[in-house]
N, C-alpha and C positions, 0 to 999 in steps of 0.2 A: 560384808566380810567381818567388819570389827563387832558384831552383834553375834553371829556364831563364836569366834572366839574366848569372847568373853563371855558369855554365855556358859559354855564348854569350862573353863577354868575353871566354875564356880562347880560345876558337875562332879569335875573329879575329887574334892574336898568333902569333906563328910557335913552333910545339908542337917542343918537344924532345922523342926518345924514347928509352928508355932504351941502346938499338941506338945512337943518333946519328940516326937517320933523323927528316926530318919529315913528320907526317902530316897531309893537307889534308882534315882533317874539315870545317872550312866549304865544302868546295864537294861534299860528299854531301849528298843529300836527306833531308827528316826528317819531315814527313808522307806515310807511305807503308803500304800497303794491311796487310803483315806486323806494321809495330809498331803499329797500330789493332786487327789482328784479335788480337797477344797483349798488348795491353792491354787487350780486350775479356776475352778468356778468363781472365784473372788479377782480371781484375775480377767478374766472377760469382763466383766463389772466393769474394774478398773481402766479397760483398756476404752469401751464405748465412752466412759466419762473422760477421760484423758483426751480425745479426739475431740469429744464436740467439745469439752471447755479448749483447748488449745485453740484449735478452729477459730473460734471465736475470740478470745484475749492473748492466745500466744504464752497462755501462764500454763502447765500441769506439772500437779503435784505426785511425789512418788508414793504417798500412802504406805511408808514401810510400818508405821506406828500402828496406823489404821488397822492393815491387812491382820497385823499380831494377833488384834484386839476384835476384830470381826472373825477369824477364824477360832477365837478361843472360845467365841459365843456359838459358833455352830458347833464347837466341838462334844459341847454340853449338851447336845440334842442326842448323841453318841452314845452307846451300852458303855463305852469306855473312852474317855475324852482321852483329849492328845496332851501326850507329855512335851515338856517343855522342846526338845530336840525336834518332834515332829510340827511344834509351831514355827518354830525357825523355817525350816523347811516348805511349812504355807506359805508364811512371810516372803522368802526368797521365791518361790513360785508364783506367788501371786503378782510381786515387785515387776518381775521379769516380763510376766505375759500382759501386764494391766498398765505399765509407764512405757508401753511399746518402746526396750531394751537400750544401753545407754551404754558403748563404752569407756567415757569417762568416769562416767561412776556403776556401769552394770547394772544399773537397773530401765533405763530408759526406753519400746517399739516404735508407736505412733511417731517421739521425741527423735530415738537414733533414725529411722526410717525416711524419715522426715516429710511424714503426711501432714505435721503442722505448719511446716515452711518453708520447703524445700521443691517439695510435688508442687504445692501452690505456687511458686514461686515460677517454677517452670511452665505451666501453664500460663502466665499472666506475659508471656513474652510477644514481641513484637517484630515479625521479620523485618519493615523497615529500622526500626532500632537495634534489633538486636543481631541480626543476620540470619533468624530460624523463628519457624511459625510458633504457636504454643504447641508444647509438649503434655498431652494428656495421657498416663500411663492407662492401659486397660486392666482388666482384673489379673488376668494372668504376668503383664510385663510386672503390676505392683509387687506380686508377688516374688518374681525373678530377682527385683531390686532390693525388697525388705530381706529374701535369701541374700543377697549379697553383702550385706554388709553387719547380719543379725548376731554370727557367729564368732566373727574375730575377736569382738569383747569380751565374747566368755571363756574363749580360750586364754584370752593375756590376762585374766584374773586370778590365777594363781601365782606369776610370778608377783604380781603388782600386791596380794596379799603379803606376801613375805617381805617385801622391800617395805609396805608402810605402816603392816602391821605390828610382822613378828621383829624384823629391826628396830624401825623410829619408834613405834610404839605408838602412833598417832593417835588424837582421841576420839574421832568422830563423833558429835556429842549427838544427831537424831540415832545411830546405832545404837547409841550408850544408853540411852534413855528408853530405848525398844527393848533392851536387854535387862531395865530397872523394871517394865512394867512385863513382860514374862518372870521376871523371879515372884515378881511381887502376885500375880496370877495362880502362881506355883508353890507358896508358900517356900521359898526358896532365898537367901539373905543376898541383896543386891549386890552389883557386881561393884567393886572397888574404885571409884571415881577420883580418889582424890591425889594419886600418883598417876602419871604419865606411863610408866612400864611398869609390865606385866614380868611374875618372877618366874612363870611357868609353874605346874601343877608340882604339890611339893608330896614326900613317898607318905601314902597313908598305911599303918597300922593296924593291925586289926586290937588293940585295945584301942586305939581312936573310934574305929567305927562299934566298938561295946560303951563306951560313953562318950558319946559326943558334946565335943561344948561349943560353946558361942563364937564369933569370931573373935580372933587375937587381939590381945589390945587396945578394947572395946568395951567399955563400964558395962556394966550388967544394969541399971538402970536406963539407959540409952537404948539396949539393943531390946528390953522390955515392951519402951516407948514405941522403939520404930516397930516393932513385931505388933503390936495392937497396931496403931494405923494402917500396918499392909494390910491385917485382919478387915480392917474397917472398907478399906480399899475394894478388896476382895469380894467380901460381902456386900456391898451395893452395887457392883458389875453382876456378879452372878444371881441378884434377886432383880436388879432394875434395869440390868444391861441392854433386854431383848427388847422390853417396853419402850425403854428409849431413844431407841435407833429405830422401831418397827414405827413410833408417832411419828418424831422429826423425819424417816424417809416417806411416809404418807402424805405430811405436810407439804415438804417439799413437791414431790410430784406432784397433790392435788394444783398445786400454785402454775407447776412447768402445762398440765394440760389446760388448766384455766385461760393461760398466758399464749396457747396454741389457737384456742378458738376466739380469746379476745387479745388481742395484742397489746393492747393501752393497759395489761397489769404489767407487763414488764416493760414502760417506756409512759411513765407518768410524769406529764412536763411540769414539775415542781418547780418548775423556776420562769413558767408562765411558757404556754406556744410557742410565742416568737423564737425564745432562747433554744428551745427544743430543736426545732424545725429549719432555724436557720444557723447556730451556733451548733447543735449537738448535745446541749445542757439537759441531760433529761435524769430522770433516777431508775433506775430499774431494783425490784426490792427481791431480788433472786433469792430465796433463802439457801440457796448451793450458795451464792456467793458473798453470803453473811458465815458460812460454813467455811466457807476458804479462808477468809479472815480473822476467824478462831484460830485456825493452822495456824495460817502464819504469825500473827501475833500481832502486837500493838504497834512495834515500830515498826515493821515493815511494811504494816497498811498506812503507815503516816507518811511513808517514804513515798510511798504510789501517790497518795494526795497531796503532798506537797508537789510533785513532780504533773500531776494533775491540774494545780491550781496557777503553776509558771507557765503551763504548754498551751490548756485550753482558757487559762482566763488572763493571759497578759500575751505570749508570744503568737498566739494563732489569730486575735483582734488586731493584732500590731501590725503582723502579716498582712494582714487582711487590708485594712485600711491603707497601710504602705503602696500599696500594689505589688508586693513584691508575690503574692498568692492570688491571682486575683481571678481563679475560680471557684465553683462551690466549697464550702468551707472542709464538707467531705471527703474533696475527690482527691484522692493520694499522688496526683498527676501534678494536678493546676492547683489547686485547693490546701487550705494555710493547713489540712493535715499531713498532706506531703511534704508541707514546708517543714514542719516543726520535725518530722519525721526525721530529718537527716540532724538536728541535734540533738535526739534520742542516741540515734546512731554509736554519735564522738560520743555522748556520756558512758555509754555501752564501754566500749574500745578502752577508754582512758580509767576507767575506773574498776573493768578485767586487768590489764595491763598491768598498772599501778599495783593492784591485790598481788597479782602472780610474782611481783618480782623480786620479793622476799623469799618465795616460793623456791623460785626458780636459784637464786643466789645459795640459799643452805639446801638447797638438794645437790650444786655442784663442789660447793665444800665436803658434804658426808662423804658424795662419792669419791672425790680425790682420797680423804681422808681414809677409808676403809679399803681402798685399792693400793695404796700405796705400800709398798715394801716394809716388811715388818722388822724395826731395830731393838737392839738387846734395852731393856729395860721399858720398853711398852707395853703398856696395862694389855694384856692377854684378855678382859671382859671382852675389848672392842671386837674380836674374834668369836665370842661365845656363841653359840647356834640359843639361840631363847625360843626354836619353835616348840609348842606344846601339844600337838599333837605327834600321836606316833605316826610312823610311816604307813603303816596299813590304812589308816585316814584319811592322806591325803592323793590328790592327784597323781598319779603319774610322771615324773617330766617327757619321760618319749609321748605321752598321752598332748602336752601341752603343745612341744615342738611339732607334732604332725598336725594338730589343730591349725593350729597358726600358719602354716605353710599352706595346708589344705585349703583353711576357711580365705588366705588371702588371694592364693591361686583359682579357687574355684567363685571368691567372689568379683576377681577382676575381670575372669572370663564373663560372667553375670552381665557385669555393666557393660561390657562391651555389644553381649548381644542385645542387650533393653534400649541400649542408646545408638550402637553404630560407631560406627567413622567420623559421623557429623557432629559425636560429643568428646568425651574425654577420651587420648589415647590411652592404650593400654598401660604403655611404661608410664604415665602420668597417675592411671588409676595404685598401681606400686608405689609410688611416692607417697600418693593419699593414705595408703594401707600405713605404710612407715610412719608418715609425721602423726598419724592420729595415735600412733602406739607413745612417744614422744612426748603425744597433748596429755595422752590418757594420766601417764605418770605423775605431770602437772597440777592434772583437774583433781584426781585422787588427792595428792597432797592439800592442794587449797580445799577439797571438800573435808579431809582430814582435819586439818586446821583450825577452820572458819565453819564448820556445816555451811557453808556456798559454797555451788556448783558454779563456774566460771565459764559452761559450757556457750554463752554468747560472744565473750572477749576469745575466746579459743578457736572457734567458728568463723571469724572474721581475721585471726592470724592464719588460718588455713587458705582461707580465702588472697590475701595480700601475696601466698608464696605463690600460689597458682596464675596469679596474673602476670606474676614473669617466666613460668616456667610455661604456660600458654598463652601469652597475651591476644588481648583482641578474641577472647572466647567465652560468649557470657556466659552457655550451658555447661562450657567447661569447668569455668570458675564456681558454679554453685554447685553443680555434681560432685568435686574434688570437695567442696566442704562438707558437703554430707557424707562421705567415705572418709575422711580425716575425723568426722564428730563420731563416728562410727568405733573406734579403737578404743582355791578354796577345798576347801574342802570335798570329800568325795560328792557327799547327801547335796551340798548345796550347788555343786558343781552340774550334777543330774538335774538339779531342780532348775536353774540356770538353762541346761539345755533342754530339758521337756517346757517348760515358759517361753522361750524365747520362738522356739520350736511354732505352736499355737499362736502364740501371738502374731507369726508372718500371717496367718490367714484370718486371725479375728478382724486384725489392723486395715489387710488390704482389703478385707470384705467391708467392714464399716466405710473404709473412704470412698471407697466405689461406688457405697448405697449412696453415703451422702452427697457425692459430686455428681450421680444420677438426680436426686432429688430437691440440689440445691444450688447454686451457682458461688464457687469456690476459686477465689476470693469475690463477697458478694454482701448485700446490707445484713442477711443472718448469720454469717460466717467470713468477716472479713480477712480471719487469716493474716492480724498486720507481720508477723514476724516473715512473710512471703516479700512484702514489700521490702525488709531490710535486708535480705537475701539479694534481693534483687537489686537494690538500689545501689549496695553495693559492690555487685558484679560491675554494674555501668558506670559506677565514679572510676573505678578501677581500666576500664575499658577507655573513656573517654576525657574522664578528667574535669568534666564540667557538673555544676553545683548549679541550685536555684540562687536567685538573686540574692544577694544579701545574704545570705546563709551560711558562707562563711566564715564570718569573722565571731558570728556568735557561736558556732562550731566550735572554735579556736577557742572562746570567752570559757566557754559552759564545760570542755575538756579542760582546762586547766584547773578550775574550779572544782571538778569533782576529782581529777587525779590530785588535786591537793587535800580534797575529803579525805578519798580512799588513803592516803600513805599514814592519815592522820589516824583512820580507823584502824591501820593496820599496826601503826606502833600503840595504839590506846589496846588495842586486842593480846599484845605483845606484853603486856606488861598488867595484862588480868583488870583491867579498871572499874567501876561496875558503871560507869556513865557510856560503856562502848556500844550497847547498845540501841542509843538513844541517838549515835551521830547515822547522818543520814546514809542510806543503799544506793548509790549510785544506780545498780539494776535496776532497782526498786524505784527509785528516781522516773527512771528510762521509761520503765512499763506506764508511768502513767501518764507519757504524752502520745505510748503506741496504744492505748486502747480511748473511746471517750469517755468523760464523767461518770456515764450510767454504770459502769463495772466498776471503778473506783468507789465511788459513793458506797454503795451495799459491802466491801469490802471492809471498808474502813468502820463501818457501822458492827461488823464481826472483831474485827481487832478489840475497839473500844466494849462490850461485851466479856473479849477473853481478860483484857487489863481489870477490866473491874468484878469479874468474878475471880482471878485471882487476890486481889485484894481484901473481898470481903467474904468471899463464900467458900475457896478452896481451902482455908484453914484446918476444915473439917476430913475425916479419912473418907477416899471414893471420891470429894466432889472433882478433882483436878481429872481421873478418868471419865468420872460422865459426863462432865464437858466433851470431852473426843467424841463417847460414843454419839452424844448429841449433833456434832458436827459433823461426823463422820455420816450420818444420817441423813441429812444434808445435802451435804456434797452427791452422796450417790444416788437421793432421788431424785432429781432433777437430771445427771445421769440416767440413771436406770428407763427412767421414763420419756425420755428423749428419743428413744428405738423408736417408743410407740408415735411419737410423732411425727419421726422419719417413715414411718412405713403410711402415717397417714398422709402426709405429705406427696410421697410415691403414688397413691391411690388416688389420687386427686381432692382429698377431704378438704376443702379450704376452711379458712376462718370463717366461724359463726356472724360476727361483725365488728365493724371498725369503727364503734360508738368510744366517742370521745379523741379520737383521732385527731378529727381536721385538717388529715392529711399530708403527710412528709415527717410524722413523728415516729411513727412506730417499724420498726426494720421491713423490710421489703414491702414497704405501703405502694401500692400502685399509683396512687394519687401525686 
C-alpha cells in the first residue's frame, strides 16, 4: 500500500531525467494484461518457495523488493518494458499469489492459509489428547479453507490504507525502499524519505512541465551526485542483472539436486558425527539460505544465532542431562527440542506483546483524538482529507462493505462445511472474522512502524481469546487462529484479488503434493511453527507444562519483554545502535529450527554487512547483491518441484556415503 502511494505522488510532479527529458509516466496505463500475467508467473515462483522453506524453518519471506526487481528484469525481454505503475502491479500480484496472502499485512497464501502451521498443526493431533483424530484436509477441503479465509484481507485493505497511510502517514520502510529502487530503475527522483507525511500532489503548470527542474530545495550539486549513482545503479542491473540471477539460481539449484541424491551436502557434521546424530549440530550450506541472510541482514541473522547458541548449546544439554527431556533430543514430545520449545514460545508472546503496546496505546489516543467533537479554535489540518488520489482511482466503499460481508459470511460458511460441528462454531468462526480485522489494524501499524510483522504475538492473543470463548477445544482453538491471522488502490486492488485468487490453488496444490510425498510434520519438513500452534492450544486447554520449564518461561519472557520496550523506545527516538539490540522473534526462531538453518544464515548476513561496508559504496553494487540473492533463494525453490515429483516417483537417493547414519533428514538408518 505505502509503495503505490508513494510511488504515485512522485508520478503526478513533473519527472526529471537523467538525459533532461521528461517522462509522462502518469499518463501510461498500469493495470494491464502483461504485468498481471508476470505477476502471476513470479508469483507461483514465490508461492512453491514460500511453502517448502516455511515447511521446513517456519521463516517465509515476502519478496516485495525482490518481485519489483525480477519483474523489471523480465520486462526488458518485452518490445516495450513495463512502466513504473505496471511494476507496482507485478510486485502486488506477485506479493499476493507467492507469500500465500496475509491479512495483517496483505501480502501473506501458504502464511494466511496456514499450510505452514496451522494444517500441520492439525494433523499432528491426538484423539486420546486431544479429543479428535488428526485432521488431514484433502485437495478439495484445502481449497474450501484457503477460499475461506483468502479474501477478507483484501477487502479491509482499503480502509486500513487510509487510516495508516493517508492519515498517520506511516513509513513502512521495505515499501519505501521498493519505491527508491523503482524510481531509480525508472530514472525517476526518489521518493521523499525524510518527512513522515506526505503533502499530496501539488497543481502542476504547464510552464512547469515546458521546463522542468530539479526537486525543491535541493543543491544542484547533490541531485547531480545522486542522478549519476542511480545511473550507475541502473546500468549494472540492466547489463548484469539477468547473468546474475540466471548463475546464482543455477548454482543454487545445482547444490538443492546434488543434496537430493546425496543428502550429506546438505547435513555436514562439522562439528564431528556424534554432535550431528545425537545433538543435531550439523551445517547445512544451502545457498537459499545464505540468500535469506542477505535479506535479512546482519542483525537479525545474529539474533537467530545468538537464540541458537542459548537453545541448542546450553538449554537443550541442560535439559537433557537434568532429565527434565529425557527423550531423543529431536522429538518435539519427550526430547529437550520440545522442551526448549515452549521457551521459544514466551519469547514469542512477550516480545510481540511488549512491541504492540506502544502500538496499540497511540492508536487509541489518535482515535479519541480525531473522533472527538470539534471546538472553536482547533487546528482545522486535524480534519484535512490528505488523500492523493482522485476518486476514480480508488476503491469503491459499497465495493469494500459487500466484500467484507460477503468474504466473512461466505468464508464462515467455508469452515463450517471443511470442519463440521466437531470444530469451531459458526458464531465463534464471526468472532475470529471480527478480532482478526482488530489484529490486522495493529499488525499494519507495527509493520508500519518497525518493518516487523507481529503476526506470531497476534496469533497467540487470538488464540488465548478462543480458549475462553470455547474452552476445552483444541481444533477450535487453532482454527479461530488461523481465521483471526487471516484479517487500495483500484490496479492494486485487482491485482490483490487475481493473486490471491491463484494462489488458493497453487498453495493447496503444492501442499497436497508435498503431504502425498512427504510426511508433514516429519525429518524433511518439520513444520516447527505446527508444534507452537499446537502446543499452545493444549497449555491452554490443560494447563500443564514440561518439567521445569516454567520458571525459565517466566526468566526468558521478562528478559526479552524488557529487550523489546528497550527496542522500542531506542527505535522511538531514531538511535542508530537500534538495530544492533537483539529480535526477540529472531531470538525465538533459533531455538524452533536446528543449528544447520541458523548457521548458513548467519553466514549470509555476515556477507551482506561486509559487502556493505566495502563493496556497496560503488553505484549498482547494493542492487546486485539482491539480484544475487534473490537467485538464490528461488533456486533451491524453483528446483525443489523437481524433487517433489521425484520423490512422488519413487526416485530415491543415489547414496548415503558419508552418512553413518542418523545424520542426514529422513535417514532410514
Amino acid at each position: 500500500m505505502g509503495i503505490w502511494t508513494s510511488i504515485r505522488s512522485r508520478l503526478r510532479e513533473p519527472q526529471c531525467c537523467v538525459n533532461g527529458e521528461t517522462e509522462a509516466h502518469s499518463s501510461q496505463a498500469e493495470f494491464t494484461f502483461k504485468a498481471v500475467a508476470i505477476g502471476l508467473l513470479i508469483g507461483c515462483l514465490l508461492c512453491f518457495t514460500n511453502l517448502y522453506f516455511g515447511l521446513q524453518t517456519g521463516w517465509i519471506s515476502m519478496m516485495s523488493l525482490q518481485s519489483a526487481l525480477i519483474g523489471f528484469l523480465l520486462s526488458k525481454m518485452l518490445p516495450t518494458p513495463l512502466s513504473p505503475q505496471e511494476i507496482i502491479v507485478v510486485q502486488t500480484t506477485a506479493v499476493a499469489t507467492g507469500t500465500v496472502g496475509h491479512t495483517l499485512i496483505l501480502f501473506v497464501m501458504p502464511l494466511a492459509a496456514g499450510f505452514v502451521g496451522i494444517l500441520p498443526a492439525l494433523g499432528l493431533l491426538e484423539e486420546e489428547k486431544d479429543g479428535s483424530p488428526p485432521i488431514r484436509l484433502s485437495w478439495l477441503a484445502a481449497i474450501g479453507w484457503s477460499c475461506s479465509v483468502a479474501f477478507f484481507g483484501v477487502f479491509l485493505s482499503p480502509p486500513i490504507r487510509k487510516q495508516v497511510i493517508i492519515k498517520e502517514q506511516l513509513a513502512f520502510p521495505s515499501g519505501t525502499a521498493t519505491a527508491q529502487l523503482i524510481s531509480v530503475l525508472h530514472r525517476m527522483p526518489p521518493p521523499d524519505t525524510t518527512v513522515r507525511r506526505r503533502s499530496g500532489y501539488r497543481a502542476i503548470d504547464t510552464e512547469d512541465l515546458t521546463h522542468p527542474t530539479a526537486i525543491a530545495n535541493e543543491p544542484e550539486n547533490h541531485q547531480e551526485a545522486a542522478a549519476e549513482d542511480d545511473f550507475d545503479e541502473r546500468e549494472v542491473v540492466q547489463r548484469e542483472g539477468w547473468e546474475d540471477l540466471l548463475m546464482s539460481f543455477l548454482a543454487s539449484g545445482a547444490m538443492t539436486l546434488a543434496a537430493y541424491f546425496f543428502p550429506i551436502v546438505f547435513a555436514i557434521p562439522l562439528f564431528g558425527k556424534y554432535l550431528a546424530r545425537e545433538w543435531l549440530w550439523s551445517f547445512t550450506p544451502s545457498l537459499s539460505y545464505v540468500g535469506q541472510g542477505i535479506i535479512m541482514g546482519f542483525p537479525t541473522t545474529l539474533s537467530m544465532n545468538l537464540g541458537m547458541l542459548v537453545g541448542w548449546g546450553i538449554l537443550s544439554p541442560m535439559s537433557k542431562h537434568s532429565g527434565w527431556a529425557s527423550g531423543p533430543v529431536g522429538d518435539m514430545s519427550t526430547g529437550a527440542r520440545g522442551w526448549i520449545l515452549w521457551i521459544s514460545l514466551a519469547i514469542m508472546c512477550a516480545d510481540s506483546l511488549v512491541s504492540l503496546l506502544p502500538v496499540v496505546y497511540e492508536y487509541c489516543t489518535k482515535l479519541v483524538a480525531w473522533y472527538r467533537p470539534t471546538k472553536p479554535g482547533d487546528d482545522a489540518e486535524t480534519h484535512e482529507d490528505l488523500e492523493v488520489e482522485t476518486a476514480d482511482r480508488l476503491v469503491p466503499t459499497k465495493w469494500v462493505i459487500y466484500g467484507l460481508i460477503g468474504s466473512i459470511c461466505f468464508g464462515t460458511i467455508l469452515v463450517w462445511m471443511v470442519f463440521g460441528n466437531d470444530g469451531i462454531k459458526p458464531w465463534a468462526t464471526l468472532i475470529g472474522f471480527m478480532m482478526g480485522g482488530l489484529l490486522s489494524i495493529l499488525g499494519v501499524r507495527a509493520l508500519g512502524e518497525t518493518d516487523l510483522n507481529p503476526v506470531s504475538g497476534l496469533g497467540k492473543i487470538s488464540q488465548l481469546l478462543f480458549a475462553w470463548i470455547q474452552p476445552g477445544n483444541v481444533v477450535a482453538n487453532i482454527i479461530a487462529g488461523g481465521v483471526a491471522e487471516a484479517g487500495a488502490q483500484q490496479a492494486q486492488f485487482y491485482g490483490q484479488l487475481i493473486g490471491s485468487s491463484l494462489s488458493i490453488i497453487v498453495s493447496a496444490t503444492a501442499y497436497t503434493l508435498y503431504q502425498r510425498a512427504y510426511t508433514i510434520p516429519g525429518p524433511s519438513f518439520p513444520a516447527p511453527t505446527a508444534y507452537v500452534w499446537l502446543s499452545l492450544a493444549r497449555l491452554l486447554r490443560d494447563g500443564q507444562l514440561p518439567q521445569n520449564s516454567a520458571s525459565y518461561m517466566v526468566l526468558f519472557a521478562i528478559i526479552f519483554g524488557v529487550i523489546a520496550g528497550v527496542k522500542v523506545m531506542a527505535a522511538q527516538y531514531n538511535h542508530p545502535y537500534t538495530k544492533w539490540i537483539p529480535s526477540g522473534i529472531a531470538f525465538a526462531i533459533g531455538f524452533l529450527n536446528t543449528p544447520s538453518f541458523s548457521l548458513a544464515r548467519l553466514i549470509g548476513g555476515i556477507i551482506e554487512y561486509m559487502y556493505h561496508k566495502r563493496v556497496a559504496k560503488s553505484g549498482g553494487a547494493d542492487i546486485r547483491l539482491i539480484v544475487i540473492a534473490s537467485g538464490f533463494v528461488l533456486g533451491e525453490g524453483v528446483i525443489s518441484v523437481i524433487s517433489l515429483v521425484l520423490k512422488t516417483y519413487g526416485v530415491g537417493v543415489a547414496s548415503c556415503w558419508g552418512c553413518s547414519g542418523g545424520i542426514c533428514a529422513g535417514c532410514p538408518a
